[in-house]
TIVEXSE-564613 format. One record per residue: residue number from 1; chain; x, y, z of N, C-alpha, C in turn. Coordinates in nm, 3 decimals, decimal comma. Example, Ala and Ser with C-alpha at 12.3 -4.5 7.8 and 13.67 -1.06 7.14 Angstrom:
<nodes>
+-----+--------+---------+---------+---------+---------+---------+---------+---------+---------+---------+
: num : cadena :      nX :      nY :      nZ :     caX :     caY :     caZ :      cX :      cY :      cZ :
+-----+--------+---------+---------+---------+---------+---------+---------+---------+---------+---------+
:   1 :      A :   1,319 :  -0,569 :   0,780 :   1,230 :  -0,450 :   0,780 :   1,320 :  -0,330 :   0,780 :
:   2 :      A :   1,285 :  -0,225 :   0,708 :   1,367 :  -0,106 :   0,714 :   1,290 :   0,003 :   0,787 :
+-----+--------+---------+---------+---------+---------+---------+---------+---------+---------+---------+
</nodes>
This chain:
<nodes>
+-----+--------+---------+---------+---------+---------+---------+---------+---------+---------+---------+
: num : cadena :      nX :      nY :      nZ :     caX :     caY :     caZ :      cX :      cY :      cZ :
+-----+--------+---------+---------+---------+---------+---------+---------+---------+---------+---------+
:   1 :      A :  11,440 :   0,258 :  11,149 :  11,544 :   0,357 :  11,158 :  11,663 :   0,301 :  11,235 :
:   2 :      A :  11,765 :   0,283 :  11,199 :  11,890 :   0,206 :  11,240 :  11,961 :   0,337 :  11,320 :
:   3 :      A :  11,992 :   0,257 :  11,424 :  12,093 :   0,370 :  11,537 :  12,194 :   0,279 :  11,577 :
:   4 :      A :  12,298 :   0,343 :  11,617 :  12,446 :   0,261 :  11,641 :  12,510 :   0,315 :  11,786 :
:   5 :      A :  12,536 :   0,256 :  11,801 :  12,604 :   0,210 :  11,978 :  12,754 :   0,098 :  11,959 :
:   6 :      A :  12,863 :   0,196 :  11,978 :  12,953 :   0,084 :  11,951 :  13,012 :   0,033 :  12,060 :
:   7 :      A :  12,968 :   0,050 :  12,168 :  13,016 :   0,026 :  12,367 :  13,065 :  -0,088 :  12,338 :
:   8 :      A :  13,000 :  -0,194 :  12,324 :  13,055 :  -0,346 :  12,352 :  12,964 :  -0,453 :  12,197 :
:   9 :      A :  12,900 :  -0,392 :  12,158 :  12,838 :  -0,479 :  12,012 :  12,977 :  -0,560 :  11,951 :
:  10 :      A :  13,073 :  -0,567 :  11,957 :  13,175 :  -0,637 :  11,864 :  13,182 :  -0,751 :  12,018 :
:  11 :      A :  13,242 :  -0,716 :  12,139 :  13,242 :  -0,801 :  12,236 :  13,117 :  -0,925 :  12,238 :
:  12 :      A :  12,995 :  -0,844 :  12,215 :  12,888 :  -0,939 :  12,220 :  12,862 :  -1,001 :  12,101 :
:  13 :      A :  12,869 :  -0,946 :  11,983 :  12,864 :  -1,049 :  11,904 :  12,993 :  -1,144 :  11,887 :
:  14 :      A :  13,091 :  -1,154 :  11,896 :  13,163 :  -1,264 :  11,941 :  13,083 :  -1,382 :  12,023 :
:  15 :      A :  13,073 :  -1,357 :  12,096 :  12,978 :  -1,449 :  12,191 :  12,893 :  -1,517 :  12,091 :
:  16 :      A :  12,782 :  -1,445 :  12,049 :  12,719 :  -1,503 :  11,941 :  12,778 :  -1,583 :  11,836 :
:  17 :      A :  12,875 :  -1,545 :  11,798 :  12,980 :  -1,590 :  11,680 :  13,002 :  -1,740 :  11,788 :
:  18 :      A :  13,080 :  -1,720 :  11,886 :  13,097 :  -1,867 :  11,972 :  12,986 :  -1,966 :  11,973 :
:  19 :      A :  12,827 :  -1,933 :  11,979 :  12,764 :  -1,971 :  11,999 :  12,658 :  -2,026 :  11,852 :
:  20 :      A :  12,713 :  -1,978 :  11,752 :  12,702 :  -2,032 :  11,602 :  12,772 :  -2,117 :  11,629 :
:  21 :      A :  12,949 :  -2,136 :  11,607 :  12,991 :  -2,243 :  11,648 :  12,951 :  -2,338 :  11,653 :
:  22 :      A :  12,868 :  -2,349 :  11,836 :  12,818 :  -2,451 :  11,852 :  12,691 :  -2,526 :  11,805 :
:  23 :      A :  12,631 :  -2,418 :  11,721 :  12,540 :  -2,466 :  11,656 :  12,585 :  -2,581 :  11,545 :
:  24 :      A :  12,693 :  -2,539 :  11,462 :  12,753 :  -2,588 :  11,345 :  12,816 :  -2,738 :  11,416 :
:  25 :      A :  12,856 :  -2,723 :  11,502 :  12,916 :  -2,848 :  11,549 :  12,790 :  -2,922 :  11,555 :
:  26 :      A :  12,687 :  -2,917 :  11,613 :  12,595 :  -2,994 :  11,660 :  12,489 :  -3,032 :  11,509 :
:  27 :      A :  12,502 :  -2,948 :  11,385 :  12,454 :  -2,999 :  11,252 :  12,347 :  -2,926 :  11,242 :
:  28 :      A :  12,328 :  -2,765 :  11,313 :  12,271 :  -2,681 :  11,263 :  12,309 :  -2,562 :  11,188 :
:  29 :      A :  12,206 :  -2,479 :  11,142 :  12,246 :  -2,385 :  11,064 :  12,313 :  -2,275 :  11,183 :
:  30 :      A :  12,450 :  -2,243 :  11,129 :  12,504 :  -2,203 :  11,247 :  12,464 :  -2,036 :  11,264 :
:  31 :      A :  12,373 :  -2,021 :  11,357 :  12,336 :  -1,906 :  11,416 :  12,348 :  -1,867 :  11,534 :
:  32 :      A :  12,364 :  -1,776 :  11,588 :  12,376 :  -1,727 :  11,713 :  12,339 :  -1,619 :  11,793 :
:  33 :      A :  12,263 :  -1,634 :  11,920 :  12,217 :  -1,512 :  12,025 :  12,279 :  -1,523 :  12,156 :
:  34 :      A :  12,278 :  -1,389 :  12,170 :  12,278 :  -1,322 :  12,313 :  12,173 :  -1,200 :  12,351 :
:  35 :      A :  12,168 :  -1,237 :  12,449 :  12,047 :  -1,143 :  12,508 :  12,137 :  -1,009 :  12,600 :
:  36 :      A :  12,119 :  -0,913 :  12,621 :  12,197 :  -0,811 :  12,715 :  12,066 :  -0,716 :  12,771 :
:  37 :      A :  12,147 :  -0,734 :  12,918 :  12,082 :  -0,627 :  12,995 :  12,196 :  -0,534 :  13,078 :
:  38 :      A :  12,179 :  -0,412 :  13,058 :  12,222 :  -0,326 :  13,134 :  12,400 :  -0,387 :  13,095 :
:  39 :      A :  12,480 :  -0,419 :  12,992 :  12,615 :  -0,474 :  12,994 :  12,654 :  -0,610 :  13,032 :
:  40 :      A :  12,527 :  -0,679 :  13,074 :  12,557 :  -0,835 :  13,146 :  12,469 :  -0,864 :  13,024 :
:  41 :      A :  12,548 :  -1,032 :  12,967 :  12,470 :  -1,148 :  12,897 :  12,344 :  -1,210 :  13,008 :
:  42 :      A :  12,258 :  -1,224 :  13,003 :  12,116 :  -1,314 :  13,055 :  12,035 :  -1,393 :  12,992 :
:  43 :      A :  12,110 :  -1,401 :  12,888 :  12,129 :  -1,575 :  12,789 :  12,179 :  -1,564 :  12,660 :
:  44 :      A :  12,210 :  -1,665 :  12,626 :  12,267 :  -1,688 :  12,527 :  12,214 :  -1,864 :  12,451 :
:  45 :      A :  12,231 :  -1,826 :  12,351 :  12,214 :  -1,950 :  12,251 :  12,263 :  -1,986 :  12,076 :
:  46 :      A :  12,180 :  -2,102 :  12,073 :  12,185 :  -2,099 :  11,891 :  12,080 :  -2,161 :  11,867 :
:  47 :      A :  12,107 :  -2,171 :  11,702 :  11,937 :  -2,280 :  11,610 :  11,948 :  -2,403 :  11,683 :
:  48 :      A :  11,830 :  -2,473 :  11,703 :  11,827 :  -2,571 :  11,743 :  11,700 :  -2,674 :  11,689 :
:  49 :      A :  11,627 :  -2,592 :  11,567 :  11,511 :  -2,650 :  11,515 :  11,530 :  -2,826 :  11,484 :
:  50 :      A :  11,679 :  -2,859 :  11,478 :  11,666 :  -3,008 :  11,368 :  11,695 :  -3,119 :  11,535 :
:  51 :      A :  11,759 :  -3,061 :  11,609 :  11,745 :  -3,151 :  11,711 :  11,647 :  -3,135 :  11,829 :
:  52 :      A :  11,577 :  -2,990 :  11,838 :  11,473 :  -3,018 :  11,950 :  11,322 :  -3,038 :  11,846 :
:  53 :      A :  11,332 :  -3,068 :  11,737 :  11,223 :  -3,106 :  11,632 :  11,101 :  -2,988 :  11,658 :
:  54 :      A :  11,171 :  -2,853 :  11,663 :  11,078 :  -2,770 :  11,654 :  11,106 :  -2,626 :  11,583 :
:  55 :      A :  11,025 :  -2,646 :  11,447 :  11,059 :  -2,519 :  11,347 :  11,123 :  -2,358 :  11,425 :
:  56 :      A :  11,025 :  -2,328 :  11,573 :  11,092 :  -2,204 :  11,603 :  11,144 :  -2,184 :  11,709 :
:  57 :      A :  11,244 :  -2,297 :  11,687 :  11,381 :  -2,295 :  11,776 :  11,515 :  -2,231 :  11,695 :
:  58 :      A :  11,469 :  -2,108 :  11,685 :  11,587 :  -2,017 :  11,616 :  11,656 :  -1,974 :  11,714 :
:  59 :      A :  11,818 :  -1,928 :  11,714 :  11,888 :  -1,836 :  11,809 :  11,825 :  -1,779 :  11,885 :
:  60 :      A :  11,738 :  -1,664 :  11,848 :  11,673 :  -1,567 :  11,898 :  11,546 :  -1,586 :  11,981 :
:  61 :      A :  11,484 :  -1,664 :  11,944 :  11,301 :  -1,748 :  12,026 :  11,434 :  -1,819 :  12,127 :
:  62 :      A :  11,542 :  -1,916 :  12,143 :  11,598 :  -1,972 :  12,222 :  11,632 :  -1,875 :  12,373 :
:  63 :      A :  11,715 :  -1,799 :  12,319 :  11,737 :  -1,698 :  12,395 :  11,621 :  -1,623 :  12,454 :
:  64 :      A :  11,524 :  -1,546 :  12,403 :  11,425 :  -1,473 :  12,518 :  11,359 :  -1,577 :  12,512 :
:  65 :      A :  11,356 :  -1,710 :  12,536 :  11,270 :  -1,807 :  12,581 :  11,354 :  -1,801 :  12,731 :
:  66 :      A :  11,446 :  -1,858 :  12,735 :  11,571 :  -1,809 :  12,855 :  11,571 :  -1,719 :  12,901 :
:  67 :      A :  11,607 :  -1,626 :  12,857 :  11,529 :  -1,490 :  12,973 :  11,430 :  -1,532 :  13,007 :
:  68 :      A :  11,299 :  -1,518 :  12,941 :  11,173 :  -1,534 :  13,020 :  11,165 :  -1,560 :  13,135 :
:  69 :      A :  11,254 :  -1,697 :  13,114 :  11,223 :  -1,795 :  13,243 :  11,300 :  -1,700 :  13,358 :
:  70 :      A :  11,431 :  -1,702 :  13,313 :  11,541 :  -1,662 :  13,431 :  11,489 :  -1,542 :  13,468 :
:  71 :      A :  11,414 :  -1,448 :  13,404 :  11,357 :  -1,325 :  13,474 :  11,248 :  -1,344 :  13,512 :
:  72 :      A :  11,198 :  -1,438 :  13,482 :  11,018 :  -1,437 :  13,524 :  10,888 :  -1,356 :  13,444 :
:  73 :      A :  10,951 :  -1,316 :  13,373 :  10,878 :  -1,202 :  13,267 :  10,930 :  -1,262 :  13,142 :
:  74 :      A :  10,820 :  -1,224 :  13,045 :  10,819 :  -1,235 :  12,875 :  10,851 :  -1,138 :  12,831 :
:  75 :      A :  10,824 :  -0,979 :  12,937 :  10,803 :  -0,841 :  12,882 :  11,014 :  -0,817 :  12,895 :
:  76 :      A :  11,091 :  -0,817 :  12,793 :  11,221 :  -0,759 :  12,816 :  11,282 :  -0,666 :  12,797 :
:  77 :      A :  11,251 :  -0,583 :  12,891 :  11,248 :  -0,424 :  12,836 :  11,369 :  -0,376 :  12,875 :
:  78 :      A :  11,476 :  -0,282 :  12,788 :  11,599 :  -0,243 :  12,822 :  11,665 :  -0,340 :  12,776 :
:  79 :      A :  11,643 :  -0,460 :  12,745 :  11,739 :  -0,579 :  12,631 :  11,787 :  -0,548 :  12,508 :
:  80 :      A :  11,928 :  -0,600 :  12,491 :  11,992 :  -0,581 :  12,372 :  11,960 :  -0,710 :  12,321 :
:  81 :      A :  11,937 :  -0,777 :  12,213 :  11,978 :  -0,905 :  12,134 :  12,054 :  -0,884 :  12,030 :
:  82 :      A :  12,151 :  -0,966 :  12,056 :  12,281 :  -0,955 :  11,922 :  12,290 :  -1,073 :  11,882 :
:  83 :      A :  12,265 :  -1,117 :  11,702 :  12,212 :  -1,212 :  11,694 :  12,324 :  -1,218 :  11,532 :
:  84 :      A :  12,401 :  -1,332 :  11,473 :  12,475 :  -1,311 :  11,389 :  12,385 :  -1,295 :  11,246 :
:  85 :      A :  12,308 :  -1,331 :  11,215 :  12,239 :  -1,321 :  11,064 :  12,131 :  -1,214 :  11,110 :
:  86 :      A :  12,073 :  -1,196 :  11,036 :  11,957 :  -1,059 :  11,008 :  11,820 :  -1,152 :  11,055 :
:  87 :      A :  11,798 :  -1,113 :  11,129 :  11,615 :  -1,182 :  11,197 :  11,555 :  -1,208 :  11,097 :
:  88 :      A :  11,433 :  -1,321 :  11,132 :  11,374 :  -1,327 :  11,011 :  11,199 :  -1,283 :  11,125 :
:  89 :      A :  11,100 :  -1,271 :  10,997 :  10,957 :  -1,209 :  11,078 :  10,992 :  -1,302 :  11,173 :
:  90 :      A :  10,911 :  -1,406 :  11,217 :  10,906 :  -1,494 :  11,332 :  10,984 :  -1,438 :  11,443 :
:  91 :      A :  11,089 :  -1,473 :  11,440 :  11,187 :  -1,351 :  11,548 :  11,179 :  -1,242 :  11,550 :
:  92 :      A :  11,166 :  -1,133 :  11,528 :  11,130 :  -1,014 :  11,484 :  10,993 :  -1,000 :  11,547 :
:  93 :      A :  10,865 :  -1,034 :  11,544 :  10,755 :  -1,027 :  11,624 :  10,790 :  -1,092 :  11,751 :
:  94 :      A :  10,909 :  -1,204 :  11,778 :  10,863 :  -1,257 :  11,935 :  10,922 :  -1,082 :  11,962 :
:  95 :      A :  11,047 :  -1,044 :  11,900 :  11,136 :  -0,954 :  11,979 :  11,042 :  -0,813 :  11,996 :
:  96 :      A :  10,951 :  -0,812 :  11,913 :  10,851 :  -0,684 :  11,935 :  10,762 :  -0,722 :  12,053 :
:  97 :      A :  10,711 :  -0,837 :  12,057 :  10,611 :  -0,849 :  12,158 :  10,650 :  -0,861 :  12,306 :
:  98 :      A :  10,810 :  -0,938 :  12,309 :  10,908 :  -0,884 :  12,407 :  10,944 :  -0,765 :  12,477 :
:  99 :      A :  10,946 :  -0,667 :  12,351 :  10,964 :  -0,543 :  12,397 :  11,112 :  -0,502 :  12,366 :
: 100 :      A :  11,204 :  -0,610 :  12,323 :  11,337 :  -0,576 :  12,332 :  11,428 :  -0,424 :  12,268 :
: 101 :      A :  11,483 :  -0,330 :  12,295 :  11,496 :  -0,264 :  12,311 :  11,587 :  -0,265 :  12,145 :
: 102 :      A :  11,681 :  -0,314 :  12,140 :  11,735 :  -0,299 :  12,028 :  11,808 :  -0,411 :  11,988 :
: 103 :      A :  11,815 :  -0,444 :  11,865 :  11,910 :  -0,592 :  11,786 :  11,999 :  -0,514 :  11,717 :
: 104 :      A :  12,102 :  -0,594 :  11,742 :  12,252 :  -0,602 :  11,662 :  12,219 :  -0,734 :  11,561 :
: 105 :      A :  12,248 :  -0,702 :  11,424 :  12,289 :  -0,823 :  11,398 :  12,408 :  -0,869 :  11,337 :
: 106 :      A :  12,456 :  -0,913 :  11,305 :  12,585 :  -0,941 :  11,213 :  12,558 :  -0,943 :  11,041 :
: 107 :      A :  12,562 :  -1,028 :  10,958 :  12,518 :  -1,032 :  10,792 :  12,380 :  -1,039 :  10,816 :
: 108 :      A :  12,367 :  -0,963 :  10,692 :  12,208 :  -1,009 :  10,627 :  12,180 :  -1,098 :  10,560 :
: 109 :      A :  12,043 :  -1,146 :  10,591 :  11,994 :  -1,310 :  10,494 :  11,902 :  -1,231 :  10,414 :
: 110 :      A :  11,951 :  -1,296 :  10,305 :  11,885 :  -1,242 :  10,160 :  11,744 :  -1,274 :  10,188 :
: 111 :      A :  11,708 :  -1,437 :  10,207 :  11,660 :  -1,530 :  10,149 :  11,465 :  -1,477 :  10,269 :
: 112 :      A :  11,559 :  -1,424 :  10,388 :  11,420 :  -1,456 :  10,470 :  11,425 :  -1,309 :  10,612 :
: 113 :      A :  11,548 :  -1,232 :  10,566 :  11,570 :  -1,154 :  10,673 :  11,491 :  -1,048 :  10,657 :
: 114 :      A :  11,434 :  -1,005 :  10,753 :  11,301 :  -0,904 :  10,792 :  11,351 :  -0,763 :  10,803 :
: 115 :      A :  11,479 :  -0,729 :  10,856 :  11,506 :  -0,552 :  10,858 :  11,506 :  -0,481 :  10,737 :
: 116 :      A :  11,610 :  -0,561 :  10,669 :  11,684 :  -0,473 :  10,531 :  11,661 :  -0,582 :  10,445 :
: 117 :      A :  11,662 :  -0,684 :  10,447 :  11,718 :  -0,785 :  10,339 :  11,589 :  -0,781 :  10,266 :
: 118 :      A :  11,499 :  -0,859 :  10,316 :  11,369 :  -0,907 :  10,250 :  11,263 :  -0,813 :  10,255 :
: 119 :      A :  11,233 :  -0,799 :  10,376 :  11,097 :  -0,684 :  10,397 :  11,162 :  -0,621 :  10,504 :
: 120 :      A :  11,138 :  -0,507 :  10,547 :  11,162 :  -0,399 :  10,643 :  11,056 :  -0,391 :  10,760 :
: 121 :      A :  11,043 :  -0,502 :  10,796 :  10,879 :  -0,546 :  10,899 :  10,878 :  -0,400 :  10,982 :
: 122 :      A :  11,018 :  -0,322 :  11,068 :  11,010 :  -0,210 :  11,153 :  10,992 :  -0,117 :  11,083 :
: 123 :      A :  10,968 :  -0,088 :  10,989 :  10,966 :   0,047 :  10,913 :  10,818 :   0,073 :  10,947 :
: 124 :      A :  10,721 :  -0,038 :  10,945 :  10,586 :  -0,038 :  10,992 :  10,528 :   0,042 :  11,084 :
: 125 :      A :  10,487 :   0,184 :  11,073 :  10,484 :   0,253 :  11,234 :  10,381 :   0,250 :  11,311 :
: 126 :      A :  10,272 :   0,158 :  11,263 :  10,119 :   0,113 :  11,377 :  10,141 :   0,038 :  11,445 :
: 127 :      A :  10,302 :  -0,028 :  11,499 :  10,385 :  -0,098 :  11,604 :  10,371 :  -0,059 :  11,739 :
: 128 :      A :  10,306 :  -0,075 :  11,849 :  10,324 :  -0,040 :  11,954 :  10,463 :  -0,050 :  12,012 :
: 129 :      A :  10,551 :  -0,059 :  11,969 :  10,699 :  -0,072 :  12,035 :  10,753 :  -0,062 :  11,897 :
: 130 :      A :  10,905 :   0,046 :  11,946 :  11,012 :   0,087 :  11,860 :  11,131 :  -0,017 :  11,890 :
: 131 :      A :  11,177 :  -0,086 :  11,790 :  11,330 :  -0,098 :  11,779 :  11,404 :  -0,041 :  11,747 :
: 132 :      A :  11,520 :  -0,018 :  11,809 :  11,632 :   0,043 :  11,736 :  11,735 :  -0,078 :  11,663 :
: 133 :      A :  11,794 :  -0,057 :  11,539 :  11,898 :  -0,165 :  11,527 :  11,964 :  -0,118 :  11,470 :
: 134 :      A :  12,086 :  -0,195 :  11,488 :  12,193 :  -0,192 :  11,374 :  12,280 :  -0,283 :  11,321 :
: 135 :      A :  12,270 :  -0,305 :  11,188 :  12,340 :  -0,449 :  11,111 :  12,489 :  -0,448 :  11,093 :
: 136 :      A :  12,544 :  -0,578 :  11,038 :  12,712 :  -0,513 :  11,018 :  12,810 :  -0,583 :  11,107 :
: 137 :      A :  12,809 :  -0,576 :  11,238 :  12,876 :  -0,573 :  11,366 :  12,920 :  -0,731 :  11,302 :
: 138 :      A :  13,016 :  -0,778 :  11,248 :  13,115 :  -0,882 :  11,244 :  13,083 :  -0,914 :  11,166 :
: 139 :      A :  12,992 :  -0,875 :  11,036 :  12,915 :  -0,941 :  10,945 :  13,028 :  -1,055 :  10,884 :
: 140 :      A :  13,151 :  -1,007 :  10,836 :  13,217 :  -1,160 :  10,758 :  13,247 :  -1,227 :  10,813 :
: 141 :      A :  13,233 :  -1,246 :  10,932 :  13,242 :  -1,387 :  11,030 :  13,112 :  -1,445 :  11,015 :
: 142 :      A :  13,048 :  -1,396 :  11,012 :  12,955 :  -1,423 :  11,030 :  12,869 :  -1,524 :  10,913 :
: 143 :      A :  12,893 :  -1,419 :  10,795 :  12,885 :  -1,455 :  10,656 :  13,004 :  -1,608 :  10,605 :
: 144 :      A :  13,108 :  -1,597 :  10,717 :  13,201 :  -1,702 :  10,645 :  13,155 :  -1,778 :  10,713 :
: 145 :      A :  13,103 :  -1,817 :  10,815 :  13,016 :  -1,924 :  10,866 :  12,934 :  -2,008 :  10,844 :
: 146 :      A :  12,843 :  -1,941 :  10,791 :  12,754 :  -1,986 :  10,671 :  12,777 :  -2,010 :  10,580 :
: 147 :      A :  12,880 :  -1,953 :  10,486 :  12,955 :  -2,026 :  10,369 :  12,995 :  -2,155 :  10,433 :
: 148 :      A :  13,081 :  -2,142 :  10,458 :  13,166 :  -2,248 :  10,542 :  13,057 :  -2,390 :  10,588 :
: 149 :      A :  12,967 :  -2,367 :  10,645 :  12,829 :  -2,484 :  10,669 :  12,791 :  -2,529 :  10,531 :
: 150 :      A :  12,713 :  -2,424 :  10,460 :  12,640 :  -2,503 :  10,367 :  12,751 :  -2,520 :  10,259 :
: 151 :      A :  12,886 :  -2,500 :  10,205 :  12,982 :  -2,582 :  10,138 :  13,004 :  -2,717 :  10,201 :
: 152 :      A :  13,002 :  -2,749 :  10,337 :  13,050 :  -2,887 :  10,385 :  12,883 :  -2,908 :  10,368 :
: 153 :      A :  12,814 :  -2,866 :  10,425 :  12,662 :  -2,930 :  10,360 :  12,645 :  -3,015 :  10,215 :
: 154 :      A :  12,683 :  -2,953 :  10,101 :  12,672 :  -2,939 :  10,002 :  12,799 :  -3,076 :   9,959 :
: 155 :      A :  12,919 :  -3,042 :  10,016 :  12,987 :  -3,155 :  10,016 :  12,970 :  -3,285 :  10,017 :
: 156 :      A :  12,905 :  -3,287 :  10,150 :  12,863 :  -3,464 :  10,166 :  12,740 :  -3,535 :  10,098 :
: 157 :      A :  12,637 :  -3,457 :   9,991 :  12,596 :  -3,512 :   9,924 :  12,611 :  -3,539 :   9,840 :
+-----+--------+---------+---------+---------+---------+---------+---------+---------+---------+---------+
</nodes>
């Protein structure tokens, strides 16, 4: 069930959007997280699977891996994650078992995204924890990003 909060979701996904960026610079698929508590960022990241040589080093596992630490807890309760593409399962269960309170995301991924795109994993209601989300929040930045990667991808071969 999607709920909307428009306080600062465009502010924070920017951030995220910055933080695709730097994914793309560095020769990943450019994605991006931020974590929010209470109006403060308490991490932020991007993909990082092709240079830390580990499949679930997505935006999102990056980021509440970072919290974790910086809070001392796995459990992140009252967290926003605003994340530019649509979660896929893998993210989506760390963020349930987290506890995180609600995801923003930016575009949807056809190919592997878990809310709306592919399967609706939260619609599931034998979930011990509710998300709230809502998609959208900068989506064609977001979406031109990813164009924008896999055309120069596609280019140099």
């Amino acid at each position: 069930m999607p709920k909307k909060s428009k306080s600062n979701d465009e502010a924070f996904m920017d951030v995220a959007l910055k933080n695709a960026r730097l994914a793309m610079d560095a020769g990943e698929v450019p994605i991006g997280a931020v974590l929010v508590r209470d109006g403060q960022i308490i991490a932020q990241g991007h993909n990082q699977p092709i240079l830390s040589c580990d499949p679930t080093a997505h935006a999102e596992i990056v980021v509440l891996r970072k919290a974790a630490i910086s809070e001392g807890n796995y459990r992140l309760v009252g967290c926003q994650l605003f994340v530019t593409i649509e979660p896929c399962i893998m993210c989506l269960g760390a963020m349930l078992h987290a506890r995180v309170s609600r995801i923003i995301f930016g575009a949807r991924e056809p190919k592997s995204g878990a809310l709306v795109s592919h399967i609706q994993i939260l619609d599931n209601v034998r979930f011990n924890h509710e998300i709230e989300w809502h998609g959208g929040v900068l989506a064609e930045q977001s979406s031109l990003l990813m164009r924008n990667f896999f055309q120069l991808k596609r280019g140099k071969k």
